[in-house]
Structure formats: structure tokens, C-alpha cells
VOBA-1610 file (N, C-alpha, C; in pm, whole numbers, padded with zeros to 5 digits, always signed):
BEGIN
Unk-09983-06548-02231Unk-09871-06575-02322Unk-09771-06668-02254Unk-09708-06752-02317Unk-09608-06868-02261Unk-09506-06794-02251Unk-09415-06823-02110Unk-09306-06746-02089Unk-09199-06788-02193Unk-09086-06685-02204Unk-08976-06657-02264Unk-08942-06810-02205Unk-08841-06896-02318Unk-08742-06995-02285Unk-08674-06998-02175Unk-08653-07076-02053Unk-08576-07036-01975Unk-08597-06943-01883Unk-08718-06895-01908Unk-08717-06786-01795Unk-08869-06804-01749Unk-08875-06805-01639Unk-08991-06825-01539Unk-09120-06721-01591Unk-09233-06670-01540Unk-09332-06585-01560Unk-09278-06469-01453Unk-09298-06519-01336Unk-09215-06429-01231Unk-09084-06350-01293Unk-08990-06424-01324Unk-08877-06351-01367Unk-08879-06264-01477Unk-09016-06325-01571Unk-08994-06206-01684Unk-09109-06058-01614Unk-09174-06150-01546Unk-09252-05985-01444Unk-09203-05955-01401Unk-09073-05960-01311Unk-08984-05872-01236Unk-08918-05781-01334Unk-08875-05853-01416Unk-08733-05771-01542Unk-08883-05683-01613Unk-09004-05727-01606Unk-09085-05591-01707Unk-09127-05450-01571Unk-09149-05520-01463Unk-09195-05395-01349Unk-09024-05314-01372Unk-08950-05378-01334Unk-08809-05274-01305Unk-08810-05231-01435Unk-08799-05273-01590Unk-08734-05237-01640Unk-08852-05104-01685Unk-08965-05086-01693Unk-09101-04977-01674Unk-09073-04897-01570Unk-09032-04948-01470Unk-09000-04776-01367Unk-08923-04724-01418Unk-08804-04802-01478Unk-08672-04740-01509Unk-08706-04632-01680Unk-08795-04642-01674Unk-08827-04636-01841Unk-08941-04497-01782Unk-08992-04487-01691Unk-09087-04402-01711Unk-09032-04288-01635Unk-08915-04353-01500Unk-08828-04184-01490Unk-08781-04153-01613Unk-08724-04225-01724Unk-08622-04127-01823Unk-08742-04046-01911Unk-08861-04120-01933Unk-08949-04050-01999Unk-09001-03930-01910Unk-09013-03911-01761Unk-09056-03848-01692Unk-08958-03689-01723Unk-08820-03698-01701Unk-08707-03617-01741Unk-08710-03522-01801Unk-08731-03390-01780Unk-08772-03320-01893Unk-08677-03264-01942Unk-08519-03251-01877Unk-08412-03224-02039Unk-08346-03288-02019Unk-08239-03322-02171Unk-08122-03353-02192Unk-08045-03387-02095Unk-08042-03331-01993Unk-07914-03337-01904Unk-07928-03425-01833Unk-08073-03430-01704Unk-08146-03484-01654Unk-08151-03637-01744Unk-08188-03654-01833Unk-08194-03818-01875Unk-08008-03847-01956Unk-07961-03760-01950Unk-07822-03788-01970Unk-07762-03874-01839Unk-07793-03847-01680Unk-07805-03859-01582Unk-07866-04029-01578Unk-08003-04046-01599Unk-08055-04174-01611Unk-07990-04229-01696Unk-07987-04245-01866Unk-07903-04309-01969Unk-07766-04375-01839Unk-07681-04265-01843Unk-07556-04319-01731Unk-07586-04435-01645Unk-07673-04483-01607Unk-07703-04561-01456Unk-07782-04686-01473Unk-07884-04644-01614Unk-08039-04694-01609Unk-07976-04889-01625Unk-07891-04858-01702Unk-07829-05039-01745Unk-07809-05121-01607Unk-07725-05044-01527Unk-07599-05082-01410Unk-07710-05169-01313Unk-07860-05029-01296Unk-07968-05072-01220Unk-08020-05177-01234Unk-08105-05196-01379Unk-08164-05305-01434Unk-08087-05433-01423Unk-07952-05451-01439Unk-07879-05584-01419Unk-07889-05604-01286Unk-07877-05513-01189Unk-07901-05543-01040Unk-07992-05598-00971Unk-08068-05569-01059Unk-08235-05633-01020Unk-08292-05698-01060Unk-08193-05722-01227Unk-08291-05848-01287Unk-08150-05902-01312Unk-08098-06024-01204Unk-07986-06086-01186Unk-08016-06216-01327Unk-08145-06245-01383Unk-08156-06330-01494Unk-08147-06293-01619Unk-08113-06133-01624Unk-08133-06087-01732Unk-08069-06149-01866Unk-08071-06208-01945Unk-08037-06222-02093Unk-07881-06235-02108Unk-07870-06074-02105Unk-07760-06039-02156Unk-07636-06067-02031Unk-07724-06092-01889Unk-07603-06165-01813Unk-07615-06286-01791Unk-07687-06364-01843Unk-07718-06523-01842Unk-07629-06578-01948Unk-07648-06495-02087Unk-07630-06550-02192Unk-07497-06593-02214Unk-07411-06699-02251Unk-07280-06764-02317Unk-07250-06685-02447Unk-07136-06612-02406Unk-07135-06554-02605Unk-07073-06692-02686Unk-07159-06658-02783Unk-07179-06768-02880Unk-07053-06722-03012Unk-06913-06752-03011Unk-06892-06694-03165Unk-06968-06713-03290Unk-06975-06821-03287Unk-07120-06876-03426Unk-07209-06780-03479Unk-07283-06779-03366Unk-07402-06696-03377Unk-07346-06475-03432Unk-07248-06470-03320Unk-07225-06328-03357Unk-07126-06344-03499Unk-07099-06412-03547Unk-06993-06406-03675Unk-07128-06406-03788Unk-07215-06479-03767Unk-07362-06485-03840Unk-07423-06358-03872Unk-07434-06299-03690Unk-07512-06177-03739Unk-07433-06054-03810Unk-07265-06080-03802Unk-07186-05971-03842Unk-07174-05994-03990Unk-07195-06128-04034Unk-07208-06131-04169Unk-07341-06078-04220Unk-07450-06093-04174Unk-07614-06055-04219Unk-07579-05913-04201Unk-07522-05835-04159Unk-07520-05677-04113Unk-07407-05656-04207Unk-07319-05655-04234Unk-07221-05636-04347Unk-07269-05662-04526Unk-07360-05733-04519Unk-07407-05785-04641Unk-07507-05629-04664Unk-07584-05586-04563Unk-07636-05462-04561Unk-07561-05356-04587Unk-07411-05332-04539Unk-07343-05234-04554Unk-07263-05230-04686Unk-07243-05338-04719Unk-07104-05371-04786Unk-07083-05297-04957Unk-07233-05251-04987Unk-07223-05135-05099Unk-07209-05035-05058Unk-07206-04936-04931Unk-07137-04817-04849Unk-06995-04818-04840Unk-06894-04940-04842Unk-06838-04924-04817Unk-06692-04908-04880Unk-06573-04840-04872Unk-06476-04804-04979Unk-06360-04780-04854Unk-06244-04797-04943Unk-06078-04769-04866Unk-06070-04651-04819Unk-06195-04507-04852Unk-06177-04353-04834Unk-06284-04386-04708Unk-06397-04472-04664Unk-06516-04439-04594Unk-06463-04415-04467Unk-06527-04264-04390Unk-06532-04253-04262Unk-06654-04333-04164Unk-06685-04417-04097Unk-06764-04510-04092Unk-06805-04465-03887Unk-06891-04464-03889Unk-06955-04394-03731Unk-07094-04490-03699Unk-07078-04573-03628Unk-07206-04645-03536Unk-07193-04647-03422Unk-07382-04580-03396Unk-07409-04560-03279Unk-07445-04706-03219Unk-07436-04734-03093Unk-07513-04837-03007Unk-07437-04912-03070Unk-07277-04954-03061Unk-07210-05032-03096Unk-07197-05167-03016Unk-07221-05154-02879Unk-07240-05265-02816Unk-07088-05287-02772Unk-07065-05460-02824Unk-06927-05469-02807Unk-06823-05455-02910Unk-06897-05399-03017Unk-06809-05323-03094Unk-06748-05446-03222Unk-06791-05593-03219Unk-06764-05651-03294Unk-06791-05611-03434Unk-06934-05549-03489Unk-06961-05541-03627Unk-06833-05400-03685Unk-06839-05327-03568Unk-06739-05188-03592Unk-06601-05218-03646Unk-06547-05372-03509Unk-06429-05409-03580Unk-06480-05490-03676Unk-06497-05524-03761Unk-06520-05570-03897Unk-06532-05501-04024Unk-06630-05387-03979Unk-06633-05245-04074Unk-06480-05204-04125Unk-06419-05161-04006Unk-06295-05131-04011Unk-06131-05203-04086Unk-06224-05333-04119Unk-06120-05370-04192Unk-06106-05316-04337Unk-06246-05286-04386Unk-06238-05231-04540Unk-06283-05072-04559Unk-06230-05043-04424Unk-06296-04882-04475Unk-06148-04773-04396Unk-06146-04663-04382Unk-05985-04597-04379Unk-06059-04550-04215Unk-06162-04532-04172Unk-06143-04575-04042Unk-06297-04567-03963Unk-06328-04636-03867Unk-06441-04678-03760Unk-06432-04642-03632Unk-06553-04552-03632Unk-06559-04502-03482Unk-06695-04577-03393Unk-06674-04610-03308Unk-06803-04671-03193Unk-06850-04563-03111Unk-06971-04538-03103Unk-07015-04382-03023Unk-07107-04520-02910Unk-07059-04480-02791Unk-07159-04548-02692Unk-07165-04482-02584Unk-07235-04529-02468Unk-07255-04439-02329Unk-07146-04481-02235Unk-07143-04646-02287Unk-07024-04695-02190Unk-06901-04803-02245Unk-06824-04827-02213Unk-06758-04943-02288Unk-06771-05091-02260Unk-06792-05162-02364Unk-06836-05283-02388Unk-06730-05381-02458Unk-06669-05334-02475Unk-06537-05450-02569Unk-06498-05482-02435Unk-06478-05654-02463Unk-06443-05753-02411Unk-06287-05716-02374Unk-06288-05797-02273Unk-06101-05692-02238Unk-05989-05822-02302Unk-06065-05953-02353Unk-06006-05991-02454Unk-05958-05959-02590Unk-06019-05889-02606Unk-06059-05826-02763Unk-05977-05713-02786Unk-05870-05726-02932Unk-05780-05638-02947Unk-05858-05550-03048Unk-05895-05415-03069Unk-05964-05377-03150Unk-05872-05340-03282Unk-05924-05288-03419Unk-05785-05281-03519Unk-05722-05113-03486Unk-05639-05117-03546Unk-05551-04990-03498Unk-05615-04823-03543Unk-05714-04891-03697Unk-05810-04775-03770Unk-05931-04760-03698Unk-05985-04818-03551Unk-06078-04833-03477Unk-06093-04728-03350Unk-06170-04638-03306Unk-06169-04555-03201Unk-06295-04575-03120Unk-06340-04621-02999Unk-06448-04620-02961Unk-06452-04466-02875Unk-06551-04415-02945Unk-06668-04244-02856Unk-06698-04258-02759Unk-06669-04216-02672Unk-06808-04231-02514Unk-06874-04098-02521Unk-06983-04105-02517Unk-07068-03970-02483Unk-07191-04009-02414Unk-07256-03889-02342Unk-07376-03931-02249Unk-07518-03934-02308Unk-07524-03943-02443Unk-07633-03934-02505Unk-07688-03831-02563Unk-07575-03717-02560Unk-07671-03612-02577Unk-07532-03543-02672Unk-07454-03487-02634Unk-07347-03425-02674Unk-07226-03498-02716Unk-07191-03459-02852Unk-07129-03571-02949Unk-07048-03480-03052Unk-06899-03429-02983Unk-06759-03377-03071Unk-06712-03448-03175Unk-06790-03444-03281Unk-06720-03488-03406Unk-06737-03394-03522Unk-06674-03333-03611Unk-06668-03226-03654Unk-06785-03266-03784Unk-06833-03188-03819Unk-06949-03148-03929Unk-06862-03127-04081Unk-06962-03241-04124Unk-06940-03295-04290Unk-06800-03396-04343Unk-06803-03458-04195Unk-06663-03512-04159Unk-06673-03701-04193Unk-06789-03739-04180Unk-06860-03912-04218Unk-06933-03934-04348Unk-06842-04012-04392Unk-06903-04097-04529Unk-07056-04166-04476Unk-07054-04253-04383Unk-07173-04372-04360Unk-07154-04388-04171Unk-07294-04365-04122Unk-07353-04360-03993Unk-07443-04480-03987Unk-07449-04587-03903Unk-07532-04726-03866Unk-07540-04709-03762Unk-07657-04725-03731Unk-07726-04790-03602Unk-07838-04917-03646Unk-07786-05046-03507Unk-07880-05142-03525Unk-07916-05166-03411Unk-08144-05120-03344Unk-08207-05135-03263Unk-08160-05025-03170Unk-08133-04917-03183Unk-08062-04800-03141Unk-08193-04716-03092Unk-08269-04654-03222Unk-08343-04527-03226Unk-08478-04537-03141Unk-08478-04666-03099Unk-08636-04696-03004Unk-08600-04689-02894Unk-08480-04661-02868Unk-08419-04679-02734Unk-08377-04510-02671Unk-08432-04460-02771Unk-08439-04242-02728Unk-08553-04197-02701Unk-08523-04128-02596Unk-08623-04041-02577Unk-08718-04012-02666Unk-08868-03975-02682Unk-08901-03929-02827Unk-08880-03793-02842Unk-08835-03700-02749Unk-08781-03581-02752Unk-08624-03561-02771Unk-08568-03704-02790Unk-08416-03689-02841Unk-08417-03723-02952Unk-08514-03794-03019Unk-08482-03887-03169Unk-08435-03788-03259Unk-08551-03654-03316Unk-08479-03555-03342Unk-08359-03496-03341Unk-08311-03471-03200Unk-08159-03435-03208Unk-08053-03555-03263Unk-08093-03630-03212Unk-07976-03766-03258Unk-07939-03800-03432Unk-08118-03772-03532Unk-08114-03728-03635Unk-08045-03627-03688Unk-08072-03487-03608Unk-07982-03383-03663Unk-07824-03377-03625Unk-07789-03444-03535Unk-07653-03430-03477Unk-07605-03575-03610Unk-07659-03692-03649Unk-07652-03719-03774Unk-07614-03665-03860Unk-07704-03584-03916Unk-07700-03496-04052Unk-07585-03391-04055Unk-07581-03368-03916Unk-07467-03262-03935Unk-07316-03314-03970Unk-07313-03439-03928Unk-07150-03519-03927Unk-07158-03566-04037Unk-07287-03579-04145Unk-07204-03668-04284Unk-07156-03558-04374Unk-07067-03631-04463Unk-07050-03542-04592Unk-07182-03511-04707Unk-07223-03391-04765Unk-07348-03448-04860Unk-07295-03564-04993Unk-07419-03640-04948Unk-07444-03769-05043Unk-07404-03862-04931Unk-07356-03856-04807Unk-07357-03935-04690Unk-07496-03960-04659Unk-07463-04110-04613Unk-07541-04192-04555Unk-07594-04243-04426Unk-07738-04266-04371Unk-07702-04264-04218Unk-07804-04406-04242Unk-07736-04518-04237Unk-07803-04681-04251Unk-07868-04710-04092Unk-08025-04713-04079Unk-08051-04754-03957Unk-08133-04884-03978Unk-08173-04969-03850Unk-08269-05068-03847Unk-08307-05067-03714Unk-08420-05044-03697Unk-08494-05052-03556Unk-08631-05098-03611Unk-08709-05178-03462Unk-08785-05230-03457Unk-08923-05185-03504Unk-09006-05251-03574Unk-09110-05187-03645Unk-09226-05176-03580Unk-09301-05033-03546Unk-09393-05008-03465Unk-09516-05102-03453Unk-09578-05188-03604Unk-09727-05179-03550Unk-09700-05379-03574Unk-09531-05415-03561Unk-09577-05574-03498Unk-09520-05623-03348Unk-09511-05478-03284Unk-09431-05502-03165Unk-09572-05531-03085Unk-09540-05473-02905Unk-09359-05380-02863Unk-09273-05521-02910Unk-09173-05506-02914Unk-09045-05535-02922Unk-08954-05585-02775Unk-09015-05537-02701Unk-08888-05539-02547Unk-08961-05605-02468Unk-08945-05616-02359Unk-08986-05698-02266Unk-09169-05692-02220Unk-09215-05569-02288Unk-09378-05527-02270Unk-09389-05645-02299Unk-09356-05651-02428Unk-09453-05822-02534Unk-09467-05917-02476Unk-09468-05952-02332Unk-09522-06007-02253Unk-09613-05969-02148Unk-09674-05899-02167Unk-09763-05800-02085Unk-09850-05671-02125Unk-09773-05644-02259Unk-09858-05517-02238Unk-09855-05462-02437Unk-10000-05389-02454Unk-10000-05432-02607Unk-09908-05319-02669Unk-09844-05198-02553Unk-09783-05114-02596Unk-09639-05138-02533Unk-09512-05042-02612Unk-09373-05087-02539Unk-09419-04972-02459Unk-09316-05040-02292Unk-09346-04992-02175Unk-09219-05005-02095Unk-09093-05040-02179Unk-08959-05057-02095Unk-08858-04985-02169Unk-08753-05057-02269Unk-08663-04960-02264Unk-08668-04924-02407Unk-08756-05002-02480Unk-08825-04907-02655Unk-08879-04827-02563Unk-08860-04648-02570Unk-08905-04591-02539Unk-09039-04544-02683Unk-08979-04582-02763Unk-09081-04543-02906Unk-09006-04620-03000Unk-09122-04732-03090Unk-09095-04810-03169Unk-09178-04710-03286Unk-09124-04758-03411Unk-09099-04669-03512Unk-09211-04753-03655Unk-09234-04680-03777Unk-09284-04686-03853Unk-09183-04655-03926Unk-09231-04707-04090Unk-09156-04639-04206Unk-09177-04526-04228Unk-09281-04506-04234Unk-09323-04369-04232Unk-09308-04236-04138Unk-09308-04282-03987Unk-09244-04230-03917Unk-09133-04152-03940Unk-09059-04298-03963Unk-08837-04246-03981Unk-08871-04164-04089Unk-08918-04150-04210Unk-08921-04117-04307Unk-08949-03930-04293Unk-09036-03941-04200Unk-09087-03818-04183Unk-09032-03679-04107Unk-08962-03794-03973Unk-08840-03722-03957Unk-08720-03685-04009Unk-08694-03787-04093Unk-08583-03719-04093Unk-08573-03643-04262Unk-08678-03644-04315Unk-08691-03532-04395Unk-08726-03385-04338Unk-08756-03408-04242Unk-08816-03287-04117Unk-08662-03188-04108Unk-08571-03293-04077Unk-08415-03217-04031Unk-08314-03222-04107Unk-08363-03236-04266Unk-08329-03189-04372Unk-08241-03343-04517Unk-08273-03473-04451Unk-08219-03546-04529Unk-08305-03543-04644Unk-08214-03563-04769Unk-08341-03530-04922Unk-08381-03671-04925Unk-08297-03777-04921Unk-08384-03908-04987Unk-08345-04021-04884Unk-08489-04061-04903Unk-08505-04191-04767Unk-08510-04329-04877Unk-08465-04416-04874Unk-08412-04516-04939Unk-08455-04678-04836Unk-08566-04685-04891Unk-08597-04860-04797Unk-08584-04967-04845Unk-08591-05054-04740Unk-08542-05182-04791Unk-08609-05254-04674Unk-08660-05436-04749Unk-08692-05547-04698Unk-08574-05621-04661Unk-08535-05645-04550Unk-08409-05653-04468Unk-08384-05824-04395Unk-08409-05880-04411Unk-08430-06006-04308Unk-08345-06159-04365Unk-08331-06238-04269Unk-08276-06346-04291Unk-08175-06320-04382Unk-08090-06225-04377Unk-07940-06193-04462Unk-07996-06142-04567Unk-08103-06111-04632Unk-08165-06086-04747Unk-08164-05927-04754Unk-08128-05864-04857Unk-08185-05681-04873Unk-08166-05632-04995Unk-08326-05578-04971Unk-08409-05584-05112Unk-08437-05480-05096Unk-08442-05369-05179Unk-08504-05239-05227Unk-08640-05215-05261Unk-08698-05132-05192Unk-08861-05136-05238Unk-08879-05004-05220Unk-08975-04975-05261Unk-09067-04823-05254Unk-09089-04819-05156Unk-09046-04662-05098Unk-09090-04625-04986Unk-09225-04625-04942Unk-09292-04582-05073Unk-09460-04595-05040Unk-09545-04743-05086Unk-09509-04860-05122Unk-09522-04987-05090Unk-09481-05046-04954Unk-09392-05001-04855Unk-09354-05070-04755Unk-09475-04998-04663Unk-09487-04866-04688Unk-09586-04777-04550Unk-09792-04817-04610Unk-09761-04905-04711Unk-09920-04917-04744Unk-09884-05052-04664Unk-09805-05144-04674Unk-09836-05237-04592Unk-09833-05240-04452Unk-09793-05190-04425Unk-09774-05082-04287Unk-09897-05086-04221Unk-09983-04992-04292Unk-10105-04965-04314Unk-10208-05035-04306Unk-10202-05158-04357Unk-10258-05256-04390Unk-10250-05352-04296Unk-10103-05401-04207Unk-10103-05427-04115Unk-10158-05340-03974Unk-10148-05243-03987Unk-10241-05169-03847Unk-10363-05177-03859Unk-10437-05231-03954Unk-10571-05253-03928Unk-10595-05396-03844Unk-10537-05492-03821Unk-10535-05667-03817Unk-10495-05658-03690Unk-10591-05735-03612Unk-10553-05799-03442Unk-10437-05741-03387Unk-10413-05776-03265Unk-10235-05722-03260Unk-10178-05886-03290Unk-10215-06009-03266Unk-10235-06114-03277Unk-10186-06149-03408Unk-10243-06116-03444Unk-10233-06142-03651Unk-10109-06055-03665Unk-10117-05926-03628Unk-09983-05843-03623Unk-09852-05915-03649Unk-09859-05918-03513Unk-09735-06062-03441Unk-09670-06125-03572Unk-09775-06244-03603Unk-09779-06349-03644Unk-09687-06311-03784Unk-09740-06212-03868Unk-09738-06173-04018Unk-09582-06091-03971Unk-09594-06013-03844Unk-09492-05870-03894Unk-09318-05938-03924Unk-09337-06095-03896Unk-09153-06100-03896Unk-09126-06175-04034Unk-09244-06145-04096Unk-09213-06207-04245Unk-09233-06086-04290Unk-09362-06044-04277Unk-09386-05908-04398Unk-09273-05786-04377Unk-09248-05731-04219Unk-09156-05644-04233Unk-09083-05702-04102Unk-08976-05762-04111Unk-08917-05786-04010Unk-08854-05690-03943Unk-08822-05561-03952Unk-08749-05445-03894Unk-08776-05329-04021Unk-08753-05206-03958Unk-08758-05068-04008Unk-08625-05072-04097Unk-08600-05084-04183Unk-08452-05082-04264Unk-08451-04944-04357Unk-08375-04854-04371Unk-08358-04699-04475Unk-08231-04712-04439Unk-08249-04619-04530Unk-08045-04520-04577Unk-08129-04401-04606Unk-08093-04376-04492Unk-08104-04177-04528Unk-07964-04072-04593Unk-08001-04031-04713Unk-07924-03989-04729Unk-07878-03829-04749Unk-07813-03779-04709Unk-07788-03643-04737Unk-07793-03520-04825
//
């Protein structure tokens, strides 16, 4: 496979060996606490070692992030009202959160660490969460609408569950929990996809429609609500039309996979709702 833009073969084999050790202690971990422990560190490491990494190479672009905060708002923007309590996980630097927050009565950022720019004034209806991944004080039946974007591949597969139910427990019923993560059968998604036909770094588990669907009717949400999500576009479809193509794609090369999965399903898109 031709290396990533900009980045050597070597450099993207270094950033996939580190970022796979780092990935197979947290999977190694057998509780909560213990990968609460890794979560804390696992970032700090990986930038240390992969001094080319991306996200410390990269120039923030306003352009580009005002783009994607518009394509992600266009997703939200029927959730949202002057009463909405508004909660996203894996907020990052918290830009789409402050934006939420301008039309909703208030926005919380749940992350492991803080990421807002120390330029960046956040709005006054804005609170960023720190928690270690595991344990999360926000009172039950207390959130209108919960988002995460590229979040849920990034848990344990023995946390996805809890992170679902610690979900369910914070909305109000008829609350909403809007996710998008990467779709299992046109990945991996992360740095494997140069090496390896399964994710092997920090997607700890890339997801299906059917999958999300299954869980989180498992931990009690009544209706899973999908959607064709891409290039600013979101379209409503049958839950059981998106998982036959699904289907249909897991039979085809991983090759063909590839090729088809960022048109046919570009990401896992639902609203689970309460």
C-alpha cells in the first residue's frame, strides 16, 4: 500500500508498532480501573514516540474545522431547542460543543483530558467534564441529546456497554444519544489500514449497524433510528436496508470493501433513542 501523504513507510510503521503495543496493554487490562490507568497516559506516550504524528504535525486549519462543524450541526440541528441539555463525549477541542451551545440552554464536554486551545474563550452556557473513562457524575434523566463523533471504537469492547448504559441513564425518556463511528466491514479505520486487514491500534473495535443496534437495545434503548450520513448530507433509511448492505458488503474483497465503503456507508450514523 502507498504510504500516507507526507509520511514516510517507516514513520507510519513506527506510529502502527507503538500505537499496537499501546492498544494491546489496554486490551490486555482486565478492569475498569486498570485501563482507566492506561486511557490517562496512552495519548502523552504515543505523541512521544511518534514525534510525526498527525495531530502534532498538523496546522489547525479554521476553514476546514468551521466545515466540519457545519456538516456535524446540520446532523444535530433537528435535536436541537432553547430547553436542550446537550452532553458530548470525545469532544476534542471542544469547538463543535462551543457551537452547540449557542442554540441550546446548555453544553457539557465529557473528556479524559483538556483540549481547548488556551486561546479559545468557551461560551458562558459551556462546561467541559473530565473523567477517566469510566466514572461519570451527572445525575440520571437529566440530558435532552448525547453525541459522540469516532468515540465508541475507541472503548474497550468490555466498556462499550457501560458507556451505553451510563448513556441511557443521563437522558430524559424520548432523549437522544446521536453517535457516528467508523464502520466495521470497510475499515480498520486507524493506522492498521496500512498493515493489517484487522484494526490493531487505537479502534479497539470498529462497529456495524447492526452491532450498535444490538447493543444498545440490549441496555434498554426502544428505537434505533439510521441514517446515510456523508458529505454534509443526512438521510433516513431503514435500519434493516443499511445492515443488508452491510451484509452484502462483507461478502466482497477487503479491496472492493475499501473502495465502495466511503460511498455506500461512509460511517455508522443512529439516534438512539430512549
Amino acid at each position: 500500500m502507498t504510504p500516507a501523504p507526507e509520511r514516510s513507510r517507516a514513520q507510519l510503521r513506527n506510529h502502527y508498532e507503538v500505537e499496537r503495543a499501546l492498544a494491546t496493554q489496554l486490551k490486555a487490562a482486565p478492569t475498569p480501573a486498570g485501563r482507566a490507568r492506561i486511557y490517562a497516559t496512552m495519548y502523552d506516550e504515543l505523541f512521544a514516540r511518534v514525534p510525526d504524528h498527525p495531530r502534532l504535525t498538523a496546522h489547525r486549519d479554521p476553514d476546514a474545522e468551521r466545515r466540519q462543524v457545519q456538516r456535524l450541526m446540520h446532523l444535530l440541528r433537528p435535536y436541537l431547542g432553547r430547553d436542550t441539555e446537550y452532553v458530548e463525549f470525545g469532544a476534542g477541542t471542544c469547538v463543535l460543543a462551543s457551537e452547540v451551545a449557542r442554540h441550546v440552554r446548555r453544553a457539557r464536554a465529557v473528556e479524559i483530558a483538556a483540549q481547548i486551545p488556551a486561546d479559545v474563550t468557551p461560551p458562558a452556557n459551556f462546561a467541559l467534564v473530565l473523567y477517566d473513562g469510566w466514572t461519570l457524575d451527572l445525575d440520571a434523566g437529566s440530558v435532552d441529546l448525547v453525541f459522540s463523533e469516532q468515540f465508541l471504537e475507541h472503548l474497550h469492547p468490555d466498556d462499550a456497554r457501560h458507556h451505553l448504559e451510563l448513556v441511557h441513564r443521563m437522558l430524559r425518556r424520548g432523549g437522544r444519544y446521536v453517535l457516528r463511528t467508523p464502520e466495521r466491514w470497510t475499515g480498520p479505520h486507524d493506522i492498521s489500514r496500512w498493515f493489517s486487514d484487522e484494526p490493531q491500534g487505537f479502534h479497539l473495535r470498529e462497529w456495524s449497524y447492526r452491532e450498535v443496534a444490538a447493543e444498545a437495545r440490549a441496555v434498554g434503548f426502544e428505537q434505533v433510528h439510521a441514517y446515510w450520513n456523508g458529505r454534509g448530507q443526512r438521510l433516513a433509511l431503514p435500519l434493516g436496508l443499511l445492515c443488508a448492505v452491510e451484509a452484502g458488503i462483507a461478502c466482497l474483497p477487503l479491496g472492493i470493501r475499501r473502495s465502495l465503503g466511503h460511498r455506500l456507508i461512509p460511517m455508522v450514523t443512529v439516534a438512539l433513542e430512549k
